[in-house]
N, C-alpha and C positions, 0 to 999 in steps of 0.2 A: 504494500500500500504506500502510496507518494504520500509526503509531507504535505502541508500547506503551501510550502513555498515552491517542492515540485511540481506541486498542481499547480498553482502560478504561474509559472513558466512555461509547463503545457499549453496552457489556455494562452498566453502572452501568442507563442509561437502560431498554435491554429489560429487564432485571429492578424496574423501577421500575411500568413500563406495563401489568401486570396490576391491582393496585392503582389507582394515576390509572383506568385506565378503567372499574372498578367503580366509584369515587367519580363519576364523570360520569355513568354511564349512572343511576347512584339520584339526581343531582341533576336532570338531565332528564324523569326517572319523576316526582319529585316537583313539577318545574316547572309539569309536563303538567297532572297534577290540580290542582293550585293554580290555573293558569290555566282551569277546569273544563270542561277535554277528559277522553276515559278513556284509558288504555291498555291495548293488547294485552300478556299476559304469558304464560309458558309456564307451569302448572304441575301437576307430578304427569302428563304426558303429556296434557295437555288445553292447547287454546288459551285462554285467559278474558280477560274482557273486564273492567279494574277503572276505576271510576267514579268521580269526583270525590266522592262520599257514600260511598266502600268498598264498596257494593256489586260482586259478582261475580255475573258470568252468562258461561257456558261454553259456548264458540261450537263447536267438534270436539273430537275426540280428534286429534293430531301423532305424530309418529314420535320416540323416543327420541333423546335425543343421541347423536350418533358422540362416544366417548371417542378424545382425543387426546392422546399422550403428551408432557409436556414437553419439548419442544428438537426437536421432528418440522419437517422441511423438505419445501413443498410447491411445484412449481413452478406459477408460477401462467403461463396462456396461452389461445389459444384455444381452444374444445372442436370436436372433430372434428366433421367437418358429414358427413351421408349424403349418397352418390351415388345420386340415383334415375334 
């Protein structure tokens, strides 16, 4: 069992990591094109494809995000397998 103070620090960190990992995933975005690869992005419910020159071209239409409410707990494990 953590202390008060390593629960602290826990909870400091998880509320820190939404932030950190938007700053990562836009520094990687921007690595990608820099290094002039494209990337996939989602936008407006379309997949698109953005280009080291900014061009976009629009590869499908994707399924909406699942809205997730902050502090939801998901157990993570195997998925059932069917019995044929």
């Amino acid at each position: 069992m953590e202390t008060p103070e390593e629960q602290q620090d826990i909870e400091t960190l998880e509320n820190e990591f939404p932030l950190k990992a938007t700053g990562a995933f836009r520094a990687a975005y921007l690595a990608a094109l820099k290094a002039g690869n494209s990337v996939l992005v989602a936008i407006d419910g379309h997949l698109v494809r953005v280009s080291p020159d900014g061009s976009r071209e629009t590869i499908r239409r994707i399924p909406k995000p699942r809205i997730i409410a902050p502090g939801t707990k998901f157990k993570i494990g195997r998925p059932a397998q069917s019995v044929d």
